[in-house]
C-alpha positions in Angstrom: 62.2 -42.9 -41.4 63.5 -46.4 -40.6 60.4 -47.6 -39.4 59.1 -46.5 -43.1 62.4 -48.1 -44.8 61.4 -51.5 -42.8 57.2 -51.2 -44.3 58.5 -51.1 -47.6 61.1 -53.8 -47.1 58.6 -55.9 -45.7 56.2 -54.9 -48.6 58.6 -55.9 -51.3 59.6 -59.3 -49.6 55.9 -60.2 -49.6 55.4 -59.2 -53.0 58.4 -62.0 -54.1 55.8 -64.8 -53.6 52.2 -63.4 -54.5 50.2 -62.0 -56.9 48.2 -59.3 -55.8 46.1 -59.2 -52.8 47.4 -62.8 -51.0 46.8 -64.4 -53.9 49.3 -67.3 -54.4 52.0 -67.6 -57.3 51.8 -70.8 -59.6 54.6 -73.0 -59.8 54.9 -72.4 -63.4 54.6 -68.5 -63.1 57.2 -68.7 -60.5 59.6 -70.9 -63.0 59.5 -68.1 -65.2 60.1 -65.5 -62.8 63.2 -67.4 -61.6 64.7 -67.8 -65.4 63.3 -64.1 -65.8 65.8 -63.7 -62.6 68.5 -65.6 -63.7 68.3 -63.8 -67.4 68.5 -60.1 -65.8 71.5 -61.0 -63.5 73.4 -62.7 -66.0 72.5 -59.3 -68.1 73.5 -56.7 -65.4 76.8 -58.6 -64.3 77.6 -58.7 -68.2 76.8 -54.9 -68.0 78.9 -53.9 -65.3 81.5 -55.8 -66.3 81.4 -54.0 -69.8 80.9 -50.6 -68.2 83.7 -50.9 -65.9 86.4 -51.9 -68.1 86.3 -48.5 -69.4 88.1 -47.4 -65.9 91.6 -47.0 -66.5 92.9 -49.0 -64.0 96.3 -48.0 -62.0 98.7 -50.8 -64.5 96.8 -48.9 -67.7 98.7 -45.5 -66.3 101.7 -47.2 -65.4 102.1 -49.9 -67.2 104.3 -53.1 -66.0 107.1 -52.0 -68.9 107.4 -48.4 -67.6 107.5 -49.4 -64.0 110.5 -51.7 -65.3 112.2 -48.7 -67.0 111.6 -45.7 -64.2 111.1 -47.3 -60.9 112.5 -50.5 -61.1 115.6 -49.4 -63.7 116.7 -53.2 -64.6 117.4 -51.9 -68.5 120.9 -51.0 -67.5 123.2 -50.3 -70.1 124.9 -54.0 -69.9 121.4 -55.7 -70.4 119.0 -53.3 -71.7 119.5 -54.3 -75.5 119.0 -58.2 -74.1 115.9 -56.7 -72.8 114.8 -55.3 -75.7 115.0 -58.3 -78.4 113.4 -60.6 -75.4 110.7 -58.1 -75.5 110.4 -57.5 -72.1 108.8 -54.1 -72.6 105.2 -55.8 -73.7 102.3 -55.8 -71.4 99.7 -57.6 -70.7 95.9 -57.3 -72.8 94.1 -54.4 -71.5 90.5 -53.9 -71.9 91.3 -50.4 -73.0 91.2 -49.3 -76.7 94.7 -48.3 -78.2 93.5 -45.2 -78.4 92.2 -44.6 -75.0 95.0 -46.7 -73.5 97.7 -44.1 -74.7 95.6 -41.5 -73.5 95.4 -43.1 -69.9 98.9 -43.2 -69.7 101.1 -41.0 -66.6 103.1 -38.6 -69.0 106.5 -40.1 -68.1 105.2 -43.3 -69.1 104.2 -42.1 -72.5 107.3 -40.0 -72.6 109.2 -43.2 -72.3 107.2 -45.5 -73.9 106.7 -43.5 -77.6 110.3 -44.3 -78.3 110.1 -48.0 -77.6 106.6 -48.3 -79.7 108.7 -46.2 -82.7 111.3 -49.7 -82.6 108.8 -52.1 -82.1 107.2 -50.3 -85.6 110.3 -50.1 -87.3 110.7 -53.7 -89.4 114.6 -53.6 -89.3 115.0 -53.2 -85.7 112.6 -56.1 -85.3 115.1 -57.7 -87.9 117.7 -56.8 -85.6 116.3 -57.9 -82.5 115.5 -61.3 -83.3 119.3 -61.4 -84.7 120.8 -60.1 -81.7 118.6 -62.4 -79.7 119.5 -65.7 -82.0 123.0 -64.7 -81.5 123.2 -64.4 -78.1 121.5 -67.9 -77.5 123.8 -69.4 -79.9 126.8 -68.0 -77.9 125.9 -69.1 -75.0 125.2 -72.9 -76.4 128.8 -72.4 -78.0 130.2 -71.8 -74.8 128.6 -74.4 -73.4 129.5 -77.3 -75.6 133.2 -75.5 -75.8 133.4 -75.9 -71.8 133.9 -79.8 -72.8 136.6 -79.9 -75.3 138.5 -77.6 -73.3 138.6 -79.6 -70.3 139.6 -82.8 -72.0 142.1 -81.0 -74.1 143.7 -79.6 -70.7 143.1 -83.6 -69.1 145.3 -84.3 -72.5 148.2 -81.9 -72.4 148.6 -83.2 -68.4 148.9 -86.7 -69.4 150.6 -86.0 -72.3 153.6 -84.4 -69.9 152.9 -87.0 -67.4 153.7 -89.4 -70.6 150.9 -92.0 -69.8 150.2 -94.6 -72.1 146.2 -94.7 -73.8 145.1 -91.1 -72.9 143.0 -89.1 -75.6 144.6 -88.0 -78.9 145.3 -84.2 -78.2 146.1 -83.7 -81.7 142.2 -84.3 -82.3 140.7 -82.0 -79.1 142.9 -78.9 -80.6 141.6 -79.5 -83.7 137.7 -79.5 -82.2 138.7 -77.0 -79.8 139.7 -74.5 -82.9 137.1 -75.4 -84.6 134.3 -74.6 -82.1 136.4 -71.2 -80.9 136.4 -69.9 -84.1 132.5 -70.5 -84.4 131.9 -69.0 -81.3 134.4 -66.3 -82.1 132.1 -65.4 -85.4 128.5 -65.6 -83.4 130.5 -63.3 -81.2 131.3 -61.2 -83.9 128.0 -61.0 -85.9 126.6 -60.0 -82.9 129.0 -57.4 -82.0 127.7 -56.3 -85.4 124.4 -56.6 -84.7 124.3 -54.7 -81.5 126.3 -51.9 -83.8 123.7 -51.2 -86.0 120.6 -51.4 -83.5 123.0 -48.5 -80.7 123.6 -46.4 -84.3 119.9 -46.6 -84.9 118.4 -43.1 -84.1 115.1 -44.3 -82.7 117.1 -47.3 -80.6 119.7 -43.8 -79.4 116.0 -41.8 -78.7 115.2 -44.1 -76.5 118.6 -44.7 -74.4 118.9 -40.8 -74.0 115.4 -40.7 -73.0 116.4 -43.4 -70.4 119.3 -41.7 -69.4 117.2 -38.3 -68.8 114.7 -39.6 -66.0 116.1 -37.7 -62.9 115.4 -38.5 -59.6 112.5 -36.1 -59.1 110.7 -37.8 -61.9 111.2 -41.2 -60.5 109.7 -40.2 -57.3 106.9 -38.6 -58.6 106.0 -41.6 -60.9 105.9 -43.6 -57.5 104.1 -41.3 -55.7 101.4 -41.1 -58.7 101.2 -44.8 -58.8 100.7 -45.2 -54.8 98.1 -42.5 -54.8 96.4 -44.3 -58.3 96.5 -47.5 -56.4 95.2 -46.7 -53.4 92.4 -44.5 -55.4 92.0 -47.0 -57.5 88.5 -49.5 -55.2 86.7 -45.7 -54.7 86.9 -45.0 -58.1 85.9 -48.3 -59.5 83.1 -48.2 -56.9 82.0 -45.5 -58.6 81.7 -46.5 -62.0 80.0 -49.4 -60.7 77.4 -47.8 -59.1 76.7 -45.6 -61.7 75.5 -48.3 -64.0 73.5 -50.2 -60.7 72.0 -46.8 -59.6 69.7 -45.7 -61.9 68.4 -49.7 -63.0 68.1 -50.3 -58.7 66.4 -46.1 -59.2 64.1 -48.0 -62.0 62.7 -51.1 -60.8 62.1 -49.4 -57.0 59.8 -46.5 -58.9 58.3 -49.0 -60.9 57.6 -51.4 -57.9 56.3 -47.8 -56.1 53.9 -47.4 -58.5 52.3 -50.8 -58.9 52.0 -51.0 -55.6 50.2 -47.9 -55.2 47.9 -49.0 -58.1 47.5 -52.6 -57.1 48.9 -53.8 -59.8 49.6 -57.6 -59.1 51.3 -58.8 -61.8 53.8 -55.7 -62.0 54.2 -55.4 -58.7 55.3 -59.1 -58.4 58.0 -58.7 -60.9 59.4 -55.3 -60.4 59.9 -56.8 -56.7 62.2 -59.5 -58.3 64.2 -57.2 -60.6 64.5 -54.8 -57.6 66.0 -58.3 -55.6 68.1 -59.0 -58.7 70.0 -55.7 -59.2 70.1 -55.2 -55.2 72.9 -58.7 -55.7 75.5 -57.4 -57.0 75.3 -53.6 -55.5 75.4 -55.2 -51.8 78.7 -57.8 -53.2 79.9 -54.4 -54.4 79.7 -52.4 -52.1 81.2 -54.9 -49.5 84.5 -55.5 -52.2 85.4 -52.3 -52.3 84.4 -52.0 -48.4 87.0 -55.0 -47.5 89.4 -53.5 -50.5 89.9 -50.0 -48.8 89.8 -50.7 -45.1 89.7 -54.6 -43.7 92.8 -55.9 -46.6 95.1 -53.3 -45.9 94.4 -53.5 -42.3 94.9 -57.6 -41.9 98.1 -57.1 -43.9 99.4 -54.8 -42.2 98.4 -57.1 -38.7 100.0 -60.1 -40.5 103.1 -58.5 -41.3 103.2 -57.3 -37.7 102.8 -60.4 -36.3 105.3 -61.9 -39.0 107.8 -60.1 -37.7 107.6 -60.6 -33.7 107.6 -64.3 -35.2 103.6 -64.7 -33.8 102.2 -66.0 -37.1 100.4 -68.3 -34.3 98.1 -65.8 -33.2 96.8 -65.0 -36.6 95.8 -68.8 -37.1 94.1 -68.8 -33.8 92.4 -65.6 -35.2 90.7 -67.3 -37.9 89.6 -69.9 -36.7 87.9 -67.9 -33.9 86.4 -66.0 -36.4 85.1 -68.7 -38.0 83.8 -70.6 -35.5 81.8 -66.9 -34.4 80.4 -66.9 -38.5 79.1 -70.6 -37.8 77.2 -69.4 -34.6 75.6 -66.3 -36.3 74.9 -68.7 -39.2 73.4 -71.3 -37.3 71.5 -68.8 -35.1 69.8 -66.8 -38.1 69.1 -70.2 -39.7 67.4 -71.4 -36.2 65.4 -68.2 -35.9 64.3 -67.3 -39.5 64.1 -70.4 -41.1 63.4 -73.2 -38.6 61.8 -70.7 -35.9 59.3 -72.2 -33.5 56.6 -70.0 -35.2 57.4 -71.7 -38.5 57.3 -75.1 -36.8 53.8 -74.4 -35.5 52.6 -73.5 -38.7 53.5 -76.4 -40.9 52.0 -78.9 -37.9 48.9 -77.6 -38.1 48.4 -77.0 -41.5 49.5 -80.9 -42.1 47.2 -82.1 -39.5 49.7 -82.5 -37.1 50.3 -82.1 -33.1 51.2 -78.8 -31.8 53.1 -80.1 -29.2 54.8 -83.2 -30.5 54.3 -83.6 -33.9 52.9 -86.9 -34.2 49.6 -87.4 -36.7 46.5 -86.4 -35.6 43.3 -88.3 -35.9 40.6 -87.2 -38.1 38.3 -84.6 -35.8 40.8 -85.5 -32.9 40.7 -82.2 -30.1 43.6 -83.6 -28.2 46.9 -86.3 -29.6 46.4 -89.5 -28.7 50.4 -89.8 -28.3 51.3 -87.1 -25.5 47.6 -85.8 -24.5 48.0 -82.7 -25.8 44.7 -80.3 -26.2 44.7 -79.2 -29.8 42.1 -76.5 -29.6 40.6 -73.8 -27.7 37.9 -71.4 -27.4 38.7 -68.2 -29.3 38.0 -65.0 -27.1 36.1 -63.1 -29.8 33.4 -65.8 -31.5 33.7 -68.6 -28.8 34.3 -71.0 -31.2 37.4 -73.6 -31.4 40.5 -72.0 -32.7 44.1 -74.0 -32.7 46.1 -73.4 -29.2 49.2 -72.4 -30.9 47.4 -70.4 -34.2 48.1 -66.7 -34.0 44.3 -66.4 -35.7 41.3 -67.5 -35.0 40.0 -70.4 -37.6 36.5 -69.2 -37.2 36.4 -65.4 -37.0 40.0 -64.9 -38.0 40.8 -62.5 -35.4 44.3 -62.6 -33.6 44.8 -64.2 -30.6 47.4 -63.4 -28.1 50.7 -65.2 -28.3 50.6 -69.0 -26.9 53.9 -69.8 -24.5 56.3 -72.4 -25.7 54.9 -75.5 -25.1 58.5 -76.7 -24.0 58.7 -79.3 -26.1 62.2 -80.3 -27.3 61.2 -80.2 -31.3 60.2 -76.6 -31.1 63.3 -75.3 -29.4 
């Protein structure tokens, strides 16, 4: 089976750069290929990213306002109606419909969340809000500016007793210092006021007592969903990806089947480009949600090990070991598939070159004239002259067994 899986690999690869039977692809065909390339990935990758917004993801369930009022439980009673005017409660865009975001949502969240949504739709508690939150900002600037006059009133009523001559007229700080009390004394009041009506509003009271209700069973079974969500969370996006992937990769690898099997040049050239195209993003896929579910969690978990026996160090050394071992592979497969001594051999001798050196050959020349190397040599099937390091014969075309390296430094 994998020596079957490796024919039609090898099939397909060839069928990237030809047309038919060994015939050779024209610049200008392959031009269009490549923007017919470029075209279908941009497509796909628009595709799947279309298709897989649809997931609810884990912060569509539990959204970052709910996790704020269950989990995290900063709306306490001294600060949640700060909270609300600052509008704290809103989320971030999801690519979810309203619609099908209130249906993602954990059923605490949307038991918790329906109240809040009733005040944010309820014009007069908007009102409200933005009074209670203009209010509070004004207090605190009134507090602020009163710091001041209070300070120099007390520096005035010290030297006053201490009956030194040229010190500030205290007569005129108590009069600022009144006047700025009483204004904060009314912003104080208003939004006493204020923060009357929106506690006495029934929707504002729904939501408090829902608040108030969320036991301690519910709370840990909100976190214990959202772990599990999160954790679920690469598979199932995996999933959705591949659906969309599958059945185009299913597609273009029937279609290349069958214009192979019917010699169809054209076709076959390319559906073996589309089936390269869509194979992209499955393999960067598959490898995401690969490094999302086991390698991530796993190096965190290392790092925070080694965090805390204070050997950060070692993780440092790590990487760099590891990438010094990616630049050897790299280098290696670059050495071997692209820059291979077979490769080498080839382009010398179809550019009239040495084998051994790779100096320029004389027109009709048998051996180079720079290292005395013989260029040719008689082919065991027709006798006539075939190159010394050609796998085929030029003559007869039959294959010759494979030369040994000439052990010259270029080829290495």
């Amino acid at each position: 089976m994998l020596s079957t899986l490796r024919s039609k690999v090898r099939a397909i690869r060839r069928s990237l750069a030809q047309v038919g039977d060994g015939q050779p692809l024209h610049r200008a065909a392959l031009v269009v290929l490549l923007l017919l390339d470029a075209f279908i990935l941009v497509s796909v990758l628009d595709g799947l990213d279309a298709h897989t917004r649809q997931l609810a993801s884990p912060w569509d369930r539990v959204p970052s306002a709910c996790r704020d009022l269950v989990l995290e439980r900063s709306w306490t009673p001294a600060t949640r109606l700060d909270r609300l005017a600052d509008g704290a409660h809103r989320d971030a865009a999801s690519d979810l419909r309203p619609a099908e975001r209130r249906k993602a949502l954990h059923p605490l969240c949307a038991a918790v969340l329906e109240p809040l949504e009733a005040i944010q739709r309820d014009p007069e508690l908007r009102r409200l809000l933005e009074l209670h939150r203009q209010l509070r900002g004004e207090s605190r600037d009134l507090e602020l500016a009163l710091a001041g006059p209070k300070a120099a009133y007390d520096t005035a009523l010290l030297a006053k007793v201490a009956k030194e001559e040229g010190g500030p007229d205290v007569a005129a700080l108590r009069l600022e210092l009144r006047r700025k009390t009483a204004a904060l004394e009314g912003a104080r009041a208003r939004l006493a006021t204020a923060d009357t009506a929106l506690d006495g509003s029934p929707r504002v009271a729904a939501l408090w007592s829902r608040l108030d209700g969320v036991g301690p069973a519910e709370r840990d079974r909100l976190s214990s969903d959202l772990r599990r969500l999160v954790a679920w969370f690469p598979v199932r996006r995996l999933a959705m990806q591949l659906a969309f992937l599958l059945p185009l990769f299913a597609a273009f690898y029937a279609w290349n089947a069958v214009s192979l099997r019917r010699r169809r040049g054209v076709q076959t050239l390319v559906s073996a480009h589309l089936l390269a195209v869509v194979s992209i993003p499955i393999l960067i896929e598959l490898f995401e949600a690969a490094y999302e579910v086991i390698p991530k969690r796993l190096l965190q978990a290392i790092f925070e090990l080694l965090e805390a026996w204070n050997l950060v160090a070692i993780w440092h050394y790590l990487v760099i070991a590891l990438a010094v071992a990616v630049a050897l592979l790299a280098v290696h497969v670059v050495q071997r598939k692209v820059f291979s001594r077979e490769r080498l051999l080839e382009r010398r001798i179809a550019k009239g070159q040495c084998q051994a050196c790779g100096k320029a050959l004389p027109p009709g020349a048998r051996a180079c004239v720079c290292c005395g190397a013989a260029q040719f040599t008689a082919c065991a099937g027709c006798g006539g002259l075939a190159h010394v390091e050609a796998r085929y014969c030029r003559e007869c075309g039959r294959e010759r067994p494979a030369a040994a390296p000439a052990g010259d430094p270029g080829l290495a």
